[in-house]
C-alpha positions in Angstrom: 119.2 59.9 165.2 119.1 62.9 167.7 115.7 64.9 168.3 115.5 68.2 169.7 113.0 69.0 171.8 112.0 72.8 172.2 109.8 74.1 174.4 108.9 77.6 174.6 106.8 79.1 176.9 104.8 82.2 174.9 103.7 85.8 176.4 100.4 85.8 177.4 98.0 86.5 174.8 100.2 85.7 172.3 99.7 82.0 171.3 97.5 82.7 168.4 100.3 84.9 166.9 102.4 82.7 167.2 101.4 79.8 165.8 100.4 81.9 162.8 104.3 82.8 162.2 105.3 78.6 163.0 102.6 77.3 160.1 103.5 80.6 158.2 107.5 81.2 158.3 109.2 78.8 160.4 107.7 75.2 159.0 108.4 76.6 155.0 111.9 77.2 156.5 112.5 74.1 157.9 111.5 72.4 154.5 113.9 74.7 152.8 116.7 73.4 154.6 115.2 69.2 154.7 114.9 69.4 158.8 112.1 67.2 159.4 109.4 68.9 162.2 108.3 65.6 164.1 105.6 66.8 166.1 104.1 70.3 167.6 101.5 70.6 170.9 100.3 73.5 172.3 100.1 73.1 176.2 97.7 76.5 176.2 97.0 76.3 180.2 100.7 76.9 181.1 101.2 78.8 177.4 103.5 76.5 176.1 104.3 75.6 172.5 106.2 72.0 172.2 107.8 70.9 169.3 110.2 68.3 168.0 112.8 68.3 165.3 115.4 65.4 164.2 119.1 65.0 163.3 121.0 62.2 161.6 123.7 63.5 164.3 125.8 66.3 166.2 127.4 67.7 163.0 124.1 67.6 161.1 122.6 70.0 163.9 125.5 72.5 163.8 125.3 72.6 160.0 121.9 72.5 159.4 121.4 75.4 162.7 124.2 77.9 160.3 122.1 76.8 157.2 118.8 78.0 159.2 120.2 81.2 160.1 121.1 82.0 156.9 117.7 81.1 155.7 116.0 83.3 158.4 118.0 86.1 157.6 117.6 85.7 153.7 113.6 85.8 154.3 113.9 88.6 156.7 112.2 86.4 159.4 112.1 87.6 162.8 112.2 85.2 165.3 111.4 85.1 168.9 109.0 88.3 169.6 106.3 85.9 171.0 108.5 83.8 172.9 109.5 84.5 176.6 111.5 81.5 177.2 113.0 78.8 175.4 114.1 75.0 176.3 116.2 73.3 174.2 117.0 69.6 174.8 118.8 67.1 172.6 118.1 63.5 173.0 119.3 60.5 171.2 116.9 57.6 170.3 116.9 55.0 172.6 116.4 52.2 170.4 118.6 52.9 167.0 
């Protein structure tokens, strides 16, 4: 299994928004497409959001990342206005 954690660091003032569009439009579209949201923090001091998503593997997150797009796209989603910077970092379990 492969987890990706994201962490995106919000505009200022923005945090509330934004977790409003995560519950609203991006959590529904992750259950659309069956990838499973592990976990979410909000670090609000440094205006962070954290979150963790899994993978059975490499070619289930290149597949399943198309298949979100589409979704995105097909809803009309916009993603990203609150977000000012993104991290992005796979990491395989240590223990399968």
């Amino acid at each position: 299994m492969i987890s990706q954690i994201r962490i995106y660091t919000i505009n200022k003032g923005e945090m509330d928004n934004f977790l409003k569009h995560f519950k609203e439009d991006i959590i529904p579209l992750h259950e659309k497409i069956g990838v499973p949201i592990a976990g979410a923090w909000v670090n609000r001091p440094q205006n962070e959001f954290i979150w963790v998503r899994t993978y059975k593997d490499k070619a289930e997150i290149e597949a399943k990342t198309k298949e979100f797009q589409a979704a995105v796209a097909a809803a009309g989603v916009k993603l990203g206005g609150n977000v000012a910077k993104m991290e992005v970092r796979d990491a395989e379990s240590a223990f399968a």
